[in-house]
C-alpha positions as CSV (number, residue, x, y, z in Angstrom):
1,X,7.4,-10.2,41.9
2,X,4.0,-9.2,40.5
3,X,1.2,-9.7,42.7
4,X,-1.9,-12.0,41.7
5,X,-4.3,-8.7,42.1
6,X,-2.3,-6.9,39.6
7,X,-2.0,-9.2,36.9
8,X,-5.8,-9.3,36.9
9,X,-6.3,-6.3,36.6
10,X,-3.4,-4.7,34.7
11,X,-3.2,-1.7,36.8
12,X,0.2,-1.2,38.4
13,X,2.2,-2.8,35.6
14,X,3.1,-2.7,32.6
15,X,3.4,-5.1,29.5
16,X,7.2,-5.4,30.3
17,X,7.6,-5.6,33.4
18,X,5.0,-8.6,33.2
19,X,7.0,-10.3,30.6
20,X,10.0,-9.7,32.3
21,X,8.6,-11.3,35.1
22,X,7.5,-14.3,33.3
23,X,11.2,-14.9,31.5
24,X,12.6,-15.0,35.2
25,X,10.5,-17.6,36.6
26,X,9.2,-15.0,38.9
27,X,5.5,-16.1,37.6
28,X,4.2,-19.0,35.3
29,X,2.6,-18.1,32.0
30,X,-0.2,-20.9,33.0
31,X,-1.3,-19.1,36.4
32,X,-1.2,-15.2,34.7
33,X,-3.5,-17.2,31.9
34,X,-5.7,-19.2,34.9
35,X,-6.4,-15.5,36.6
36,X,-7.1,-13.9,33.3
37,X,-9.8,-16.8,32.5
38,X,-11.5,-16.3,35.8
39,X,-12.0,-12.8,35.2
40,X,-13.5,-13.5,31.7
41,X,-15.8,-16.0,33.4
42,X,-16.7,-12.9,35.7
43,X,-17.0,-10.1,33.5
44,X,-18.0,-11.4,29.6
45,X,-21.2,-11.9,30.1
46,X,-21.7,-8.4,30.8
47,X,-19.4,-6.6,29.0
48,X,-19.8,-8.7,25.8
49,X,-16.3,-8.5,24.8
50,X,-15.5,-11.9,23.0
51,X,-16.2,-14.0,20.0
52,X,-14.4,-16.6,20.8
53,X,-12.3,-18.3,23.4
54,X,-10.7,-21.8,23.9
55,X,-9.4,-21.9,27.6
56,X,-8.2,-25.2,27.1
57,X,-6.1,-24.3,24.1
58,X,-4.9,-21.2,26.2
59,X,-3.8,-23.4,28.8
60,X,-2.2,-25.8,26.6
61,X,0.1,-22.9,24.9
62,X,0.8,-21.6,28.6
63,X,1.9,-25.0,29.6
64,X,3.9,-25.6,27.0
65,X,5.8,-22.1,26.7
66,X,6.5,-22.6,30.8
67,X,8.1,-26.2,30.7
68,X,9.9,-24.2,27.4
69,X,11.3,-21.7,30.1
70,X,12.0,-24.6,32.6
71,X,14.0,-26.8,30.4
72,X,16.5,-23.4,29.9
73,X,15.3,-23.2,26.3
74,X,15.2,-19.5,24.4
75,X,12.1,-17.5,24.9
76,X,10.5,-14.6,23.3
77,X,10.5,-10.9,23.4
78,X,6.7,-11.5,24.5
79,X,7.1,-14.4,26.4
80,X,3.8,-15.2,28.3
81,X,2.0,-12.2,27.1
82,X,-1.6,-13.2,26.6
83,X,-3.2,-10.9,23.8
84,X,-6.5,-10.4,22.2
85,X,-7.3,-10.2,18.3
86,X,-10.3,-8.0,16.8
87,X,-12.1,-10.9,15.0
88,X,-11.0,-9.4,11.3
89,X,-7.6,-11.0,11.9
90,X,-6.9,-14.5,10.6
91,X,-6.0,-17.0,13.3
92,X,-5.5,-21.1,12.4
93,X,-7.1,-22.5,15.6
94,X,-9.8,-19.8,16.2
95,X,-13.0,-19.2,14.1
96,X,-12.8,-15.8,12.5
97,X,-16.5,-13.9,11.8
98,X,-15.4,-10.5,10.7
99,X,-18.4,-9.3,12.6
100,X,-20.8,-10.7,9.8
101,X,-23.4,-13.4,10.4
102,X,-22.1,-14.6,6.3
103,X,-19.0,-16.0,8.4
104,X,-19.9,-17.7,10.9
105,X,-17.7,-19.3,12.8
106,X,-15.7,-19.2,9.8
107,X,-12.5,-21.5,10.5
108,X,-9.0,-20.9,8.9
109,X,-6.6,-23.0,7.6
110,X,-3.5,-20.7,8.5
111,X,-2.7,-17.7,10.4
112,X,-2.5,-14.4,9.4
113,X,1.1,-12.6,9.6
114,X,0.3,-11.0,12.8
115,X,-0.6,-13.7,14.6
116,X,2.5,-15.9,13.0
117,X,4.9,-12.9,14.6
118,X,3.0,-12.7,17.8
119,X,3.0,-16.6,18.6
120,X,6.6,-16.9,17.3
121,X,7.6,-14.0,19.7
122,X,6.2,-15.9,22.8
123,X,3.0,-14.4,23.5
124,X,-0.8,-16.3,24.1
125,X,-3.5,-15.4,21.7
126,X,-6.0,-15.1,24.2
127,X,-9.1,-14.7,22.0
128,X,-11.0,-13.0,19.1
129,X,-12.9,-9.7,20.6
130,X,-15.9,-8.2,19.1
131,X,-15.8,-6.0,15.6
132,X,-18.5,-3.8,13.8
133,X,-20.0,-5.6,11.2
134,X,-17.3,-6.1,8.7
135,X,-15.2,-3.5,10.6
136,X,-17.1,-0.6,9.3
137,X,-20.7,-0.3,10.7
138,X,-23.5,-1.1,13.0
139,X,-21.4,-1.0,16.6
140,X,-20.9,-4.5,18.1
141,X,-22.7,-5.5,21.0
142,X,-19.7,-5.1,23.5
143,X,-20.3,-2.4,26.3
144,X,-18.1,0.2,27.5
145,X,-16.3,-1.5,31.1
146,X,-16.6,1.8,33.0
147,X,-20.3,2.4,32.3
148,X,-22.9,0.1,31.2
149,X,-24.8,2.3,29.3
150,X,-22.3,3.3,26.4
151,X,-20.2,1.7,24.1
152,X,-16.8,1.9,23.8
153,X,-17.0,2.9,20.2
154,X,-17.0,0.9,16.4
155,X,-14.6,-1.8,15.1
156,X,-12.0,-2.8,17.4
157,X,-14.0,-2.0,20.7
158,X,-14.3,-5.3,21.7
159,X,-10.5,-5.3,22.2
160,X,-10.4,-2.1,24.0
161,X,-13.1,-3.1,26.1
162,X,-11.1,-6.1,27.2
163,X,-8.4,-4.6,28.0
164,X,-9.7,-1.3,30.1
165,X,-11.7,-4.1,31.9
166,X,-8.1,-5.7,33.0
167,X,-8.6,-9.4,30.6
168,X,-5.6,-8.9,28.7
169,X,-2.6,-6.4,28.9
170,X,-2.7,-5.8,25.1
171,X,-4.7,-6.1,21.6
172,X,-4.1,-5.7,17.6
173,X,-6.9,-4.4,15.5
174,X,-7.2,-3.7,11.8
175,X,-6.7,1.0,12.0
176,X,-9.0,2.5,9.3
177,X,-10.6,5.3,10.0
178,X,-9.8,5.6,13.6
179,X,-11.5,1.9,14.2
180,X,-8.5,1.9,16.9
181,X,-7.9,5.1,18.2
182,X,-10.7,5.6,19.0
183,X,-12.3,2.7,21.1
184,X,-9.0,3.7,22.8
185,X,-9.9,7.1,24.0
186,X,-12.7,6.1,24.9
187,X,-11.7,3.2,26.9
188,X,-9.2,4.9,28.7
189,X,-6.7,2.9,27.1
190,X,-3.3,3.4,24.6
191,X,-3.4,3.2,20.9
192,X,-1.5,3.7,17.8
193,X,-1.7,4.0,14.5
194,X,1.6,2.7,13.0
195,X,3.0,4.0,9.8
196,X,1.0,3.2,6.8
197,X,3.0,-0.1,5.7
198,X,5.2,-1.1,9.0
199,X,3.0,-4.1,9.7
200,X,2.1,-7.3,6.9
201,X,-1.9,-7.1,6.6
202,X,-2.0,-10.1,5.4
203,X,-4.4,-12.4,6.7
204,X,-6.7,-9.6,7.8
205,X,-10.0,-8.7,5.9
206,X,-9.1,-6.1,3.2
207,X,-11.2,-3.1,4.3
208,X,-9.3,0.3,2.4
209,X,-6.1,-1.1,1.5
210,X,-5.1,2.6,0.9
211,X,-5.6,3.7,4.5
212,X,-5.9,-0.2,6.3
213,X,-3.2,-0.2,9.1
214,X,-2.2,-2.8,12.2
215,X,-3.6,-1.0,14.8
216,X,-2.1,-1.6,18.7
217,X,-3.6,-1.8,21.8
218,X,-2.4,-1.4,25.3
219,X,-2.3,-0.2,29.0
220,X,1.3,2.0,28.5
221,X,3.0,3.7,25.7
222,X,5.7,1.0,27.0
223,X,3.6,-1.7,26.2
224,X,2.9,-0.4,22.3
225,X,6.6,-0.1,21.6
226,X,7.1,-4.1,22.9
227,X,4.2,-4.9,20.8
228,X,5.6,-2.9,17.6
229,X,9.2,-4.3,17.8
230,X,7.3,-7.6,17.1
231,X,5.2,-6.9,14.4
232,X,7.0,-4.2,12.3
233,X,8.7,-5.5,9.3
234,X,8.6,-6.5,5.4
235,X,6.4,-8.8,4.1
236,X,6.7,-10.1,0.5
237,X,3.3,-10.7,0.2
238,X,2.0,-7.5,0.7
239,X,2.6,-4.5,-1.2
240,X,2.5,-2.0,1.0
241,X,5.3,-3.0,3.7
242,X,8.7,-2.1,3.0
243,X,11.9,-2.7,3.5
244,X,14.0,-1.4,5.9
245,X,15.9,-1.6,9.5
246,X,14.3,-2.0,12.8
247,X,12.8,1.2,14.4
248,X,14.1,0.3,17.9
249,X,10.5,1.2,19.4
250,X,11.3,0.2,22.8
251,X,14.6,1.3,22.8
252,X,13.9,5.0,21.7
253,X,10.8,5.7,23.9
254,X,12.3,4.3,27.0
255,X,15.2,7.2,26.5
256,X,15.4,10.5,27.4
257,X,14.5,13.5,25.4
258,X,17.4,15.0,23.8
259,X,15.6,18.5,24.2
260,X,12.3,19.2,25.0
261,X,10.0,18.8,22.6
262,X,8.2,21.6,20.4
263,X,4.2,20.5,20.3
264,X,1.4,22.0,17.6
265,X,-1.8,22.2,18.7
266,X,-3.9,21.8,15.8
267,X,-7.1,23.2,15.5
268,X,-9.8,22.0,12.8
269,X,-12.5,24.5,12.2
270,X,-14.5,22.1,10.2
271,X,-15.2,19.9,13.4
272,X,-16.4,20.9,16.8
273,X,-16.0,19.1,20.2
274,X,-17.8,19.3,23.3
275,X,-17.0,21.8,26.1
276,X,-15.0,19.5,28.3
277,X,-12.5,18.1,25.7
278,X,-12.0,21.8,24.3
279,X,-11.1,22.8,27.8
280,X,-8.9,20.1,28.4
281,X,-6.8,20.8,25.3
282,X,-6.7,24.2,26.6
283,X,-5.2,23.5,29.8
284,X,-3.2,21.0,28.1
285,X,-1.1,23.7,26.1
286,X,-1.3,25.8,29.1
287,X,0.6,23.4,31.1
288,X,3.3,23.4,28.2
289,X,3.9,27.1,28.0
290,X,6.7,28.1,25.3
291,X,6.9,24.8,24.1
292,X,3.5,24.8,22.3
293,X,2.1,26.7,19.6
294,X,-1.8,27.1,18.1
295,X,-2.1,26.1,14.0
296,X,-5.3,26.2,12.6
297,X,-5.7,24.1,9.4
298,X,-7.2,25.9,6.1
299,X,-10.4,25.1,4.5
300,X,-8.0,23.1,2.1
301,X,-8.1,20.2,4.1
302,X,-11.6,20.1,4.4
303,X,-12.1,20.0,1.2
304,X,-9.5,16.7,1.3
305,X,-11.9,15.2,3.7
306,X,-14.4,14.9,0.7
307,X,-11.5,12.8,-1.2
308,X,-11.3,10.8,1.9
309,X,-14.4,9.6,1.6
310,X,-14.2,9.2,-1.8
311,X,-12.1,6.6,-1.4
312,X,-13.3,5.1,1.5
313,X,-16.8,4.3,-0.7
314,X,-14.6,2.7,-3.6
315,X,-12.4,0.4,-1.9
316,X,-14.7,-0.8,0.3
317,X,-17.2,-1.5,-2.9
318,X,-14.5,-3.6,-4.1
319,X,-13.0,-5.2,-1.4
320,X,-16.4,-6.3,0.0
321,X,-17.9,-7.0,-3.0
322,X,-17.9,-10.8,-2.5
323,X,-19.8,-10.4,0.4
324,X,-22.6,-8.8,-1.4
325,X,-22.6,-11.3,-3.9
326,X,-23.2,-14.2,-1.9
327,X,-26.1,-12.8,-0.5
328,X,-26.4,-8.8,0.4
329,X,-29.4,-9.7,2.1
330,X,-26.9,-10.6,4.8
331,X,-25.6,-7.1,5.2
332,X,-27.7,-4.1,7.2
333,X,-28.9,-1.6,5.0
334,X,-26.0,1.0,5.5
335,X,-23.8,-1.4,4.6
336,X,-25.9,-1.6,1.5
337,X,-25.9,1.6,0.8
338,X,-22.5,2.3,1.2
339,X,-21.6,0.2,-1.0
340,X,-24.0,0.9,-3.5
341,X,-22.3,4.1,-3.3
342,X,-18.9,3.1,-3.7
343,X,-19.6,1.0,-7.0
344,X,-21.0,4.6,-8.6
345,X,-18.1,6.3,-8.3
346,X,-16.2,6.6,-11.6
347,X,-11.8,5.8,-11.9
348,X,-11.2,9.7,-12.6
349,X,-13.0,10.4,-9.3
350,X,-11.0,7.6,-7.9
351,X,-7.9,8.9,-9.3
352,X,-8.5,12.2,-8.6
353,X,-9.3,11.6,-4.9
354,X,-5.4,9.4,-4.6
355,X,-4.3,13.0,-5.5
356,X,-5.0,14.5,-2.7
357,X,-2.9,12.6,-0.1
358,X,0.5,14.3,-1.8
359,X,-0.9,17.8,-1.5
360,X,-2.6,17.0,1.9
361,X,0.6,15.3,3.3
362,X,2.8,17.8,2.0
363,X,1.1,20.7,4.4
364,X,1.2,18.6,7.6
365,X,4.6,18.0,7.0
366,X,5.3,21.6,6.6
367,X,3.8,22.0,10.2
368,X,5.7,19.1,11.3
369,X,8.8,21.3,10.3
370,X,8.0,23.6,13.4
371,X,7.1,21.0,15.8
372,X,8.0,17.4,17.1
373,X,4.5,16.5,16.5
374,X,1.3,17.8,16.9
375,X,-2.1,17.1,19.1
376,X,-5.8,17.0,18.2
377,X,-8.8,15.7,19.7
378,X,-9.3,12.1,19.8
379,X,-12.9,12.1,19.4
380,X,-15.8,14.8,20.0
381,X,-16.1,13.9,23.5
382,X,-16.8,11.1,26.2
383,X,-17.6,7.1,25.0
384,X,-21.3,7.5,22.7
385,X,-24.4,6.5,25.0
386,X,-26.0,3.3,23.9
387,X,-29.1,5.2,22.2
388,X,-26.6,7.7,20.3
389,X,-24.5,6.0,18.0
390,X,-23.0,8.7,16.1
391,X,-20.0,9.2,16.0
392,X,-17.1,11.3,13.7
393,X,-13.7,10.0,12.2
394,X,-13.4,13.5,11.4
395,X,-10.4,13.6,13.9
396,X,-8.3,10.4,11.9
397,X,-9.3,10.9,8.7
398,X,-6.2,13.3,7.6
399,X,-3.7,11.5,9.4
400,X,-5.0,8.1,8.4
401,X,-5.4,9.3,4.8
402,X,-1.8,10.6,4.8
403,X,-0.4,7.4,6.6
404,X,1.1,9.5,9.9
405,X,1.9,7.6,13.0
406,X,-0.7,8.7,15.2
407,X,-1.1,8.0,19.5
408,X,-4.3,7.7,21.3
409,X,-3.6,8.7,24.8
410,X,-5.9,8.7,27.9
411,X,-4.5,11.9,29.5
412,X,-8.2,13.3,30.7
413,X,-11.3,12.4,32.2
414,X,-14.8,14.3,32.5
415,X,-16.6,15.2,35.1
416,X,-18.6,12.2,35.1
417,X,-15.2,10.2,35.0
418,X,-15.7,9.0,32.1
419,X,-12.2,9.1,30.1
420,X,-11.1,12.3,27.5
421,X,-8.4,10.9,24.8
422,X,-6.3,12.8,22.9
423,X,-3.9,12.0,20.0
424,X,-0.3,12.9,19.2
425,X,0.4,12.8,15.4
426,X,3.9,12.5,14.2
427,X,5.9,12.6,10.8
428,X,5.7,9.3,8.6
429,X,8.0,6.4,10.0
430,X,8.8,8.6,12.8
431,X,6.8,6.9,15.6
432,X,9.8,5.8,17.9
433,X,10.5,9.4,18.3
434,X,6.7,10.0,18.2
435,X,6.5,7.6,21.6
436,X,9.2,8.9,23.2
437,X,7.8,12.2,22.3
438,X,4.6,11.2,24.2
439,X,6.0,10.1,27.3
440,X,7.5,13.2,27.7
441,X,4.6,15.0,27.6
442,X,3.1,12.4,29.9
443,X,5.5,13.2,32.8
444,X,5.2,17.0,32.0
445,X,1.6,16.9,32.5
446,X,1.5,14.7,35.8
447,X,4.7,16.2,37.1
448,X,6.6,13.3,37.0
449,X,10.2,12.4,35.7
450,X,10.7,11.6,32.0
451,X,13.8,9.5,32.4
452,X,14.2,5.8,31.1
453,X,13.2,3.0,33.1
């Protein structure tokens, strides 16, 4: 049985082994839900995490799916498992700001897709975490839960901040740009970029519907595979999901590897990161010996970079371009002019830039010929300081242009302890191999063994 400590904290367990728990009887979804409210009491007003939370609505969900359990009724996959939303995510009984004071408290008259999945699966939405304003500037408020004085990056930080700081086991975010890889690296946490089109966006705000992905949250590569079996599949409504069977997330990364795996470490000339990480990855391939190789990308792709941002500036022009209507006043000034930008740029441009992501995708997938999967950086280096709040997407861009499954994993730290992410990128809808890829290379690096659990 899980011990109270532990399910406050998150630290010994993982998503799985809590749920598993919970289906047994071995804990009550109302008590894991009553320790996680007392440490939000404790710790929010620090860390600034939240938008919104109704701990009587999150008792009332925990009550009922317990006496659901008790009466021998079916449960879910998630059963019990509270979870946090970034506040871009549509959700019926929760107020939904999208990080913008022109939504306030901005109530919903159904839930998105995720949230329909999540709830029907058993789990408790905790609670809408903190998002950059309109999940593309002007960093949230939330600070970072190991250090006070940084952030824990743009976008979906408020969720990762959460969850590093032990309040919930696991968190969806809207992936554009590395909005969720990297609050994960720097929180010391797990993240993924699914597949471009695995997950239904529907009911989240639109930000680049070319590169907009569901992005997960957790404490264990375990606990992104539960989460993904849950959320992956068509939608009708939206375009860009497709049809097709069940990757068996949880399943395939809980096996073994059928031979070890070949890794690429990828270098990109274009971007430079600080001593520590560059070390790190260099001891990091060390540790793997034969079974890594170095690649370093041609100028080609940073030239795809500039089409990247090409069509960042469009979509977002038109996707938020009601928001600028009703009153751009509202918005901060690089919001503005971002999307002042945006509406310049011509359809050829446009056009020409959606060219790119054939010719771009093609070349990675040529390396991905040689390799399982490849690793780069997860950011330039350690969580921004609160006075510095630049930071690079240089090291999601490709992959999130090209709509790769992509890991965030916390394998480092620095020598301040702050934590050092890096990411494992794999071939298009090939993320259950991509996870069990990564635990692999988990157990290789702390010496451990890669079996099944």
């Amino acid at each position: 049985m899980v011990s109270e400590t532990n399910l406050t904290l998150f630290q010994d367990i993982t998503s799985l082994e809590l749920t598993r728990d919970l289906q047994a009887g071995g804990q009550r979804v109302q008590k894991v839900c009553e320790l996680l409210l007392q440490g939000i009491e404790q710790k929010e007003p620090k860390l600034n995490a939240f938008t919104s939370i109704e701990p009587k609505l999150v008792l009332e969900i925990a009550q009922t799916l317990d006496m659901l359990r008790l009466n021998g009724r079916p449960v879910g996959p998630l059963h019990g498992l509270p979870i946090v939303l970034s506040d871009l995510i549509e959700t019926q009984q929760q107020p939904t700001t999208n990080g913008t004071k022109l939504d306030t408290a901005n109530q919903r008259s159904k839930d998105s897709v995720v949230a329909e999945r999540l709830k029907a699966s058993g789990a408790v939405l905790l609670g809408k975490t903190r998002v950059s304003e309109l999940g593309v500037v002007t960093p949230p408020e939330t600070l970072h839960p190991t250090s006070l004085t940084h952030r824990p990056g743009n976008s979906a930080s408020g969720a990762a901040a959460a969850i590093a700081a032990g309040l919930a086991p696991m968190g969806i975010g809207l992936e554009s740009c590395g909005s969720v890889l990297r609050p994960a690296a720097y929180c010391g946490i797990y993240g993924m970029q699914p597949s471009h089109g695995s997950i239904s966006r529907r009911g989240i705000l639109p930000l680049v519907p070319t590169l907009d992905t569901v992005g997960l949250l957790g404490r264990s590569l375990v606990d992104l595979a539960l989460l993904g079996d849950v959320l992956y599949g068509y939608d009708d409504q939206d375009s860009s999901t497709r049809l097709g069977t069940a990757p068996r997330l949880l399943e395939t990364c809980l096996s073994k590897v059928p031979v070890k795996p070949t890794i690429a470490f990828l270098e990109l000339p274009f971007v430079q990161t600080d001593e520590e990480t560059q070390a790190a990855l260099v001891e990091f391939e060390e540790v793997l010996g034969d079974q890594a190789f170095r690649v370093v990308l041609p100028p080609l792709f940073e030239e795809g970079l500039t089409a990247h941002d090409l069509i960042v500036k469009a979509e977002l022009s038109r996707t938020l371009r009601h928001y600028w209507d009703r009153g751009k006043e509202g918005l901060s000034d690089t919001l503005q002019q971002l999307l002042a930008e945006g509406a310049e740029i011509r359809a050829k441009e446009y056009l020409g830039a959606l060219d790119w992501i054939k010719v771009l995708r093609s070349g990675l997938e040529e390396i991905l010929q040689r390799c399982d999967a490849f690793v780069v950086p997860a950011t330039l280096g350690t969580a921004p300081r609160l006075d510095n709040p630049e930071e690079s997407t240089r090291f999601q861009d490709l992959w999130n242009l090209c709509g790769m499954p992509v890991l965030s994993i916390p394998l480092f730290q620095s020598t301040s302890g702050m934590p050092l992410g890096v990411q494992l990128v794999g071939p298009p809808a090939g993320e259950a191999r991509l996870l069990r890829t990564a635990r692999w290379l988990e157990a290789t690096v702390r010496g451990e063994s890669s079996s099944g659990e």
